[in-house]
C-alpha positions as CSV (number, residue, x, y, z in Angstrom):
1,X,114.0,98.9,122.7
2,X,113.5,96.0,124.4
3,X,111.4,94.2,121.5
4,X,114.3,94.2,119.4
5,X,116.9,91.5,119.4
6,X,120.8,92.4,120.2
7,X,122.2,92.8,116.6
8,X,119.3,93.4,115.0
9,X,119.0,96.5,112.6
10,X,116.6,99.2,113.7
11,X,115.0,101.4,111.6
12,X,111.8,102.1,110.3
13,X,109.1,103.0,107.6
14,X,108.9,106.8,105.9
15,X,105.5,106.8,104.4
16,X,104.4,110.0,103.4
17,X,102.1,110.5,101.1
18,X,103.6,110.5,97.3
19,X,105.2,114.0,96.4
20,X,106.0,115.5,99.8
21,X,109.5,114.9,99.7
22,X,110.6,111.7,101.1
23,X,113.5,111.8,99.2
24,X,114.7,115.2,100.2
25,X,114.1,113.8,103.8
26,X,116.5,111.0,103.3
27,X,119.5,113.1,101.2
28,X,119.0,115.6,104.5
29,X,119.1,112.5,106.7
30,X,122.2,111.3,105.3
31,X,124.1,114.6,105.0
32,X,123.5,115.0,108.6
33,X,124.9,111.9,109.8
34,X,127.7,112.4,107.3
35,X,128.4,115.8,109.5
36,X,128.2,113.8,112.8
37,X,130.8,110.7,111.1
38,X,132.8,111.9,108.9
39,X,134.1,109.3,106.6
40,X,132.2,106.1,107.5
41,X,130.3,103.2,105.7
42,X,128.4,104.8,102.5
43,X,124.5,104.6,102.6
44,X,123.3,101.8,100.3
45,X,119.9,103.2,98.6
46,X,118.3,100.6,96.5
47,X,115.4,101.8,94.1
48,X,113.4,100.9,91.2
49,X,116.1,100.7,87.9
50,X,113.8,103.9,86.1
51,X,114.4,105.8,89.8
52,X,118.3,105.2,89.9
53,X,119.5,108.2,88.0
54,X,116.8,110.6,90.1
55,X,118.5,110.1,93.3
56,X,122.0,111.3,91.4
57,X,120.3,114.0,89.9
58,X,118.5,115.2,93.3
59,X,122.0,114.2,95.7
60,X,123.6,116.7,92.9
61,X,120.8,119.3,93.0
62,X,120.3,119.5,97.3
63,X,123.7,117.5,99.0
64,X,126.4,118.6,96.3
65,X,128.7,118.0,98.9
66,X,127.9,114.1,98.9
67,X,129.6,111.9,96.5
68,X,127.4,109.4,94.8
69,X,127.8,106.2,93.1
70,X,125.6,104.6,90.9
71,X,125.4,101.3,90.1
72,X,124.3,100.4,86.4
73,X,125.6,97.0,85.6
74,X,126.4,93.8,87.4
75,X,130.2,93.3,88.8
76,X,130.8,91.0,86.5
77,X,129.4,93.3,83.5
78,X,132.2,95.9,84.9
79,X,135.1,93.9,85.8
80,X,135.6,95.6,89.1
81,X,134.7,94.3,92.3
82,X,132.5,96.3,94.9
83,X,135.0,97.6,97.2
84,X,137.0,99.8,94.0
85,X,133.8,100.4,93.0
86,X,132.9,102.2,95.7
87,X,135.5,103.7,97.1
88,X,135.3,107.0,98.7
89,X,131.4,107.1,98.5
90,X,128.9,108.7,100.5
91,X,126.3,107.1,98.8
92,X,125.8,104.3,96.6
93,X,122.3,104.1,94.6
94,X,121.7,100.3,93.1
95,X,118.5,98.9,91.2
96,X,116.4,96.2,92.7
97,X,117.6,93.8,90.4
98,X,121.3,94.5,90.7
99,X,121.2,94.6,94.7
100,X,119.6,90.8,93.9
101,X,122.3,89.4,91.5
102,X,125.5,91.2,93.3
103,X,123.6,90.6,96.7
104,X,127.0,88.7,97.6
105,X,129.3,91.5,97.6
106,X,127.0,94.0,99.2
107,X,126.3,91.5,101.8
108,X,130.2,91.2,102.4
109,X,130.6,94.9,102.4
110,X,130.2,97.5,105.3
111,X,127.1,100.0,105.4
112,X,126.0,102.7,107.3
113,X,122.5,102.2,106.1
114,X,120.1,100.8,103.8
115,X,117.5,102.8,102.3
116,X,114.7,101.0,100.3
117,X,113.1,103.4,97.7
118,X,109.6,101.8,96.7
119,X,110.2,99.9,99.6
120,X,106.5,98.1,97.9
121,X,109.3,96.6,96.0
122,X,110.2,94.1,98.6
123,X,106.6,93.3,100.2
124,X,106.4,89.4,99.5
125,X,107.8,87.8,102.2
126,X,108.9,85.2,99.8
127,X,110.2,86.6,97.1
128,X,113.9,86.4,96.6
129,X,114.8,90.6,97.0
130,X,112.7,90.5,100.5
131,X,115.3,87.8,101.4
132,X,118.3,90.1,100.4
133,X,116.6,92.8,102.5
134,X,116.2,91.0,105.2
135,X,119.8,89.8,105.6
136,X,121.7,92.5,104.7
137,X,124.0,93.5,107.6
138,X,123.1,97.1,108.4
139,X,122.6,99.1,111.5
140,X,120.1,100.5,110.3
141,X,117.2,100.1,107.4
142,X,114.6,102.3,106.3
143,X,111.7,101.9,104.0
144,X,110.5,104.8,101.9
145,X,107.0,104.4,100.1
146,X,103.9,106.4,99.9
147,X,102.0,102.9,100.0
148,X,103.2,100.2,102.9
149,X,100.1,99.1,102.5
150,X,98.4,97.9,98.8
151,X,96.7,95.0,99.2
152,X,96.5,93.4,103.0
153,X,98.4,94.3,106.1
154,X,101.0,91.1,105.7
155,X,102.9,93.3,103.4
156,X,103.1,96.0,105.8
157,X,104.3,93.0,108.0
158,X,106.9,92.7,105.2
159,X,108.4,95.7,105.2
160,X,108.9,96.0,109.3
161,X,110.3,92.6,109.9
162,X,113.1,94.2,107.5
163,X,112.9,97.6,109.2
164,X,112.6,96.3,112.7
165,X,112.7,92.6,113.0
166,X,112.0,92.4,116.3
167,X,108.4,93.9,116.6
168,X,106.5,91.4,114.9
169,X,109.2,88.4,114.5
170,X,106.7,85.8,113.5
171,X,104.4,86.5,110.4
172,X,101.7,83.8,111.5
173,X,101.1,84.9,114.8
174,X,100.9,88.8,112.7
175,X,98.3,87.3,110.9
176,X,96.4,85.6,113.3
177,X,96.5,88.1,115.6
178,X,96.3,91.3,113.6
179,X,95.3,90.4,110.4
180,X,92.9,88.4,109.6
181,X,90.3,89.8,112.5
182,X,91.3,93.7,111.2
183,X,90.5,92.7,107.1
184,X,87.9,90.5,107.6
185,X,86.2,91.3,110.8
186,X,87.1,95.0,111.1
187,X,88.0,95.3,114.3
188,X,88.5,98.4,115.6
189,X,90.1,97.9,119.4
190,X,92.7,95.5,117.5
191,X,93.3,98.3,114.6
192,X,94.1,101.1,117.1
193,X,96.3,98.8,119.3
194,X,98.2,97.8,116.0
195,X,98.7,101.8,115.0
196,X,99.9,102.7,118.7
197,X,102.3,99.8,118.1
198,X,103.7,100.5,114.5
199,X,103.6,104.2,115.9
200,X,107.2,105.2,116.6
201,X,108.2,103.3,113.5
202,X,106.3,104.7,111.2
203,X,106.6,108.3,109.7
204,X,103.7,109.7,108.0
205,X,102.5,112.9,106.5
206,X,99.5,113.0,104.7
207,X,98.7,115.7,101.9
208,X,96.2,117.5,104.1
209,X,98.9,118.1,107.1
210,X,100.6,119.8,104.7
211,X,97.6,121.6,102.7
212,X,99.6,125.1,102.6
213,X,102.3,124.0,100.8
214,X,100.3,122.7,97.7
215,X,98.2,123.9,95.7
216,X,94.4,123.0,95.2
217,X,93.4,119.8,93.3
218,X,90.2,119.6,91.5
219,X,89.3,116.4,90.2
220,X,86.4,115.4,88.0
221,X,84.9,112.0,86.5
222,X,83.8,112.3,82.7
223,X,81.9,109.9,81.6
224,X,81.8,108.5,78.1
225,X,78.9,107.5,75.9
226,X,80.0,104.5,73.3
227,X,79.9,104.9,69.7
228,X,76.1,102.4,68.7
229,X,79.2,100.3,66.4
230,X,81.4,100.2,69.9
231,X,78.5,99.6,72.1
232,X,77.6,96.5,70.0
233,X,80.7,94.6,70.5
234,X,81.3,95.6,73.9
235,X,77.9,93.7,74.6
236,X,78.3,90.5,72.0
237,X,81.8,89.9,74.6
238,X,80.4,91.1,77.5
239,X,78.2,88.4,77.2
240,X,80.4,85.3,76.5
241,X,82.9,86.6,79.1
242,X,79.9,86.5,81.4
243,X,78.6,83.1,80.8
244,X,82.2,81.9,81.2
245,X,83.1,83.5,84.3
246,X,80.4,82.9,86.6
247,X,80.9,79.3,86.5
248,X,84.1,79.9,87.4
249,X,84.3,82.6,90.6
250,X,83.6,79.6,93.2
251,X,86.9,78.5,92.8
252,X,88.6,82.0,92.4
253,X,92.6,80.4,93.3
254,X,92.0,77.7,90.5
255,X,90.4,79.8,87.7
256,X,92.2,83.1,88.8
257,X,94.0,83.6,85.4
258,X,91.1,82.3,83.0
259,X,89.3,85.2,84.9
260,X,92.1,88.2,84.9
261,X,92.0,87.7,81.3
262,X,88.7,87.7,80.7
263,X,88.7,91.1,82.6
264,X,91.4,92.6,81.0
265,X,90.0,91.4,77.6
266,X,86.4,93.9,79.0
267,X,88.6,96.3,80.2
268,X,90.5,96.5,76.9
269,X,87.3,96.8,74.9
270,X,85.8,99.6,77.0
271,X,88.8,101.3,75.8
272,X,88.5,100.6,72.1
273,X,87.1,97.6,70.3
274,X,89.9,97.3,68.0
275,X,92.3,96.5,71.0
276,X,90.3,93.0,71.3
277,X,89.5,92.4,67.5
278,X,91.4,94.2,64.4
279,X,88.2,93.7,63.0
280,X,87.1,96.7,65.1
281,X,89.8,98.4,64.5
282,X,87.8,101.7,62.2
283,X,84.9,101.5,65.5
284,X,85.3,105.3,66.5
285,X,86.4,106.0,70.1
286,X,84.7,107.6,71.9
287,X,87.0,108.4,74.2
288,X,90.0,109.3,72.7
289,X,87.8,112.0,71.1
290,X,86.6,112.8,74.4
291,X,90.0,113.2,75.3
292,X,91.2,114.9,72.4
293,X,88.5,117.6,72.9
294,X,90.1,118.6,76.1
295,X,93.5,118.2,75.3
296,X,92.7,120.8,72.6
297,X,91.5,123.4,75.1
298,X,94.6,122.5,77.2
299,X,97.2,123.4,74.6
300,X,95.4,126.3,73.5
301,X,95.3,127.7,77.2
302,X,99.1,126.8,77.6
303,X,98.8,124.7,79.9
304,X,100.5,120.8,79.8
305,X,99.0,117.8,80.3
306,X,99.9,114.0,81.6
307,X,97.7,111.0,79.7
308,X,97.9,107.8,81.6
309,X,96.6,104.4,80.5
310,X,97.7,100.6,81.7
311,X,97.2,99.4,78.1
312,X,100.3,100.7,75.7
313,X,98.1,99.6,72.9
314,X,95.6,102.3,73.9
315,X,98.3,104.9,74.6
316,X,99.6,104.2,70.6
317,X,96.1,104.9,69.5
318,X,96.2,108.1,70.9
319,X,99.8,109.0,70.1
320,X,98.3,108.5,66.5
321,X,95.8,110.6,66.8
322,X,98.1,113.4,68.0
323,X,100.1,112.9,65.5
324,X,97.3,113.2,63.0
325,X,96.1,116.3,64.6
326,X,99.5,117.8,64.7
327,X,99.6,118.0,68.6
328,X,103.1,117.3,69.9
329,X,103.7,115.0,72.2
330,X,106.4,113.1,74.6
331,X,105.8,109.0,75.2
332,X,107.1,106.9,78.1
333,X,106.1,103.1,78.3
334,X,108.0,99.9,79.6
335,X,109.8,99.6,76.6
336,X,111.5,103.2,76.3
337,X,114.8,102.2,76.2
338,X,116.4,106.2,76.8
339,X,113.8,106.9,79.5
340,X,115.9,109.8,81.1
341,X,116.0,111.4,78.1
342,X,112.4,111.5,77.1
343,X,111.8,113.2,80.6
344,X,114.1,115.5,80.3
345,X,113.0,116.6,77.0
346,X,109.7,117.0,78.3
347,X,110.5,118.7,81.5
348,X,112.8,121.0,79.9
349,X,110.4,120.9,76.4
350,X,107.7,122.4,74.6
351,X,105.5,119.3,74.4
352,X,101.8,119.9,75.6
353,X,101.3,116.5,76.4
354,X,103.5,113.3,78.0
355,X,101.3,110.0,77.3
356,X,103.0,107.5,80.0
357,X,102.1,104.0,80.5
358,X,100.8,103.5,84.5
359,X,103.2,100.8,84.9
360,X,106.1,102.9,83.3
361,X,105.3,106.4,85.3
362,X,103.8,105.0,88.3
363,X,106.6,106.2,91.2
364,X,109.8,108.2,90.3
365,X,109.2,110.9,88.2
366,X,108.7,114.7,89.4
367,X,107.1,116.5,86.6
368,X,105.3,119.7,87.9
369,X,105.3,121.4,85.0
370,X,102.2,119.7,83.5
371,X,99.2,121.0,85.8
372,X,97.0,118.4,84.0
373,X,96.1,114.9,84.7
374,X,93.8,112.5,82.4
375,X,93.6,109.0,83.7
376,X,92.2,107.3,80.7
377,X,91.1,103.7,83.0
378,X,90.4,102.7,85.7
379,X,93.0,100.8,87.7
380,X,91.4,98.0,91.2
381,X,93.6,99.7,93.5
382,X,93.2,104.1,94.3
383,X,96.8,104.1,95.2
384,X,98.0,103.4,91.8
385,X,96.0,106.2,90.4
386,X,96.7,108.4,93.2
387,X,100.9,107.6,92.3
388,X,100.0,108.4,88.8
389,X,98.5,112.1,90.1
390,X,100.8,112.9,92.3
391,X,103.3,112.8,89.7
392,X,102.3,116.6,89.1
393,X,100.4,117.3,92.4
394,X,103.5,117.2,94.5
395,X,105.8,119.8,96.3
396,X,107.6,122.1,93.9
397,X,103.5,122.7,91.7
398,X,102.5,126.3,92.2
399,X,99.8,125.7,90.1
400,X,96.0,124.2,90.8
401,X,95.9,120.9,89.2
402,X,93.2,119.4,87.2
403,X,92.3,115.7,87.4
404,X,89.6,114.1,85.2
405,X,88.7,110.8,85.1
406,X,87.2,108.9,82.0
407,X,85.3,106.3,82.6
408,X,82.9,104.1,79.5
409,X,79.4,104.6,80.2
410,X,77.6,101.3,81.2
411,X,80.8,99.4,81.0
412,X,83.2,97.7,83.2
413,X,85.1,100.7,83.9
414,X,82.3,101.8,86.6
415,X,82.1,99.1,87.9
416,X,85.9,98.8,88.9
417,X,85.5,102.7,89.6
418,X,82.3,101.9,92.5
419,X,84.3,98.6,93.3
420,X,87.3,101.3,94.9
421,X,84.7,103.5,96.8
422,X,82.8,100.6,97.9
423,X,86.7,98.7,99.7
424,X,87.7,102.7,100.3
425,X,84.3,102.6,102.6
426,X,84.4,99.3,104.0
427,X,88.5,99.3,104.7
428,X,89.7,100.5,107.7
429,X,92.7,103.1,108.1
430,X,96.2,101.5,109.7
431,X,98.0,104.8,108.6
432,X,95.9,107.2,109.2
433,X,92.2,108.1,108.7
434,X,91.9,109.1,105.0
435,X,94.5,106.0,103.7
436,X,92.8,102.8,102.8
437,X,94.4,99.2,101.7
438,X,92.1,96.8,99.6
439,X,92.5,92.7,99.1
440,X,92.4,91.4,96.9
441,X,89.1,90.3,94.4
442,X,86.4,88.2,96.0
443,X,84.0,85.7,94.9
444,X,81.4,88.5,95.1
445,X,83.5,91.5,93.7
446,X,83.9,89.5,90.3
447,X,79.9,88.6,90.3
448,X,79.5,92.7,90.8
449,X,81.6,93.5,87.8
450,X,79.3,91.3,85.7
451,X,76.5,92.5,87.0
């Protein structure tokens, strides 16, 4: 204990892989501390807004003997201040966004804990909600998330200075020292002195340590031939996005948004040309009938499926065509406005199929009922993919769950897809030996994508 300050909260990070529980672990955490101290502080969990109501619905389900607030407005929205509120809570569950705007009163009030659910959530070091985090008197703080680590080890940085302030207090000397020579040099004496470090704060489980608990997962990468009409204006833009770019990749910081777009705009296209010119719009897909063709075999078989995509536009598109081929469906994007009620009424449904949008669905929902997964793209970083599986392929599946992949033949798509294995082969593990984290795009990852 003697690298942490007097005063300073201790805690740590949970960071088992997605769908083993982590927030069993903490209701079971809690419970027992409320056996041990009867009638103290409440426990402050603060979550993504979509993930709120899931921690009431699981405190109800496995500590009914808990009482939990939940926060949905701001104070001043309810006319009350915190303490009534509150009062005589075991646990209160707040948003992100709410915890920022009433961080006043919360900061003013007594906890026993804070929990931070997507604990991703607060990884910039200067954003506003790490800065709540940070100085929020607690005694203790724990961060829960399958992925400490994204992008580059400063945000796993992040997310102990909150935990455990004292272990690496200044993030310059982090990066200096840890860093920079793991990412960019990859070296390995520095990397296993930084895991025996982190070790007794960090709490991990991966999917393989607990490989008798699940059940198999098979996963499989289709790839997709273009319609000739497709094909043809995937190469006309593939071609002025090329001569545009490359000029542009040797100063990445100052052209960084001209070339995301340009990305997205191939990315799009890959997908369906009518995404990028209504001209396009009667080009066939090649994909959604692709996709169609297995979805069919799925519902006859009774099965249920999942259908992820980052683009909503694409998701419509096949919506449509569901609806044209009189396959029901559910549909979850950023804009749902009655969210818990389109899962429930596909968890406790008859729909075959939930199309969710990968920003939408990407941590939060438990729905092992579908045994199905069809990413439709391609995202830069595994782990949001992985999120998006693991939404089935989680404790509580007694099935074997089927993954496929679709990827655009001779597109962009694989060449995002052999961009992940390439980082996945080049990255070295701070978790453990099968967890990677990538940086992001280089100079020379953009010039491969236009290869």
């Amino acid at each position: 204990m003697a690298d942490f300050p007097l005063g300073t909260p201790t805690g740590g990070i949970l960071a088992d892989d997605m769908g083993l529980g982590k927030t069993i672990q903490t209701l079971a955490m809690i419970s027992q501390a409320r056996t041990t101290n009867p009638g103290g502080p409440p426990f402050l969990i603060v979550a993504p807004t979509s993930v709120v109501p899931n921690w009431a619905h699981e405190a109800y389900r496995f500590t009914p003997d808990l009482t939990v607030v939940t926060l949905s407005d701001t104070l001043k929205k309810r006319g009350a201040n915190l303490a009534d509120t509150i009062a005589g809570a075991d646990i209160v569950v707040t948003s992100y966004t709410l915890f920022r705007l009433d961080f006043d009163a919360h900061e003013a009030n007594t906890w026993s804990a804070l929990f931070l659910d997507e604990a991703q959530m607060a990884k910039n070091q200067r954003s506003k909600i790490y800065q709540c985090c940070r100085r929020l008197p607690a005694p203790m703080k724990v961060a829960i998330t399958g992925t400490p680590i994204e992008n580059n080890l400063m945000e796993l940085w992040a997310l102990l200075s909150i935990t455990a302030p004292g272990l690496f207090p200044n993030p310059k000397q982090f990066k200096q020292l840890y860093a920079e020579p793991i990412e960019k040099l990859g070296d390995k004496e520095l990397l296993h002195q930084l895991k025996r470090r982190i070790a007794p704060l960090v709490r991990r489980r991966t999917k393989e340590m607990v490989a008798d608990d699940l059940p198999p997962k098979q996963e499989q990468v289709l790839e997709i031939d273009l319609h000739p009409k497709h094909r043809k204006a995937y190469e006309t833009q593939l071609q002025n996005e090329r001569r545009k770019i490359l000029g542009l990749v040797d100063d990445i910081d100052k052209h960084r948004i001209t070339i995301l777009r340009s990305l997205t705009t191939l990315r799009q296209l890959a997908l369906h040309a009518g995404l990028v010119d209504d001209t396009h719009a009667s080009v066939p897909s090649a994909k959604i009938d692709a996709l169609l063709e297995h979805l069919e075999d799925v519902v006859v078989s009774g099965h249920r499926a999942l259908v992820f995509s980052q683009f909503t536009g694409f998701l419509r598109l096949v919506r449509d065509r569901l609806m044209y081929d009189g396959i029901s469906y559910s549909y979850l994007d950023g804009s749902t406005r009655n969210r818990a009620e389109v899962i429930d009424g596909f968890k406790n449904g008859s729909a075959p199929v939930f199309l969710i949008s990968l920003k939408a669905g990407g941590f939060g929902l438990n729905l092992t009922e579908a045994d199905y997964v069809f990413i439709l793209d391609p995202w830069w970083n595994p782990a949001t993919e992985a999120q998006a599986v693991d939404r089935t392929h989680r404790i509580g599946q007694n099935r074997n769950v089927m993954v496929y992949r679709l990827l655009s033949h001779n597109t962009i798509e694989q060449k995002v897809n052999a961009l992940q294995q390439r980082k996945a082969q080049l990255s070295s593990s701070v978790l453990d030996d099968g967890t990677t984290f990538g940086s992001t795009l280089t100079a020379d990852d953009i010039r491969g994508l236009f290869d």
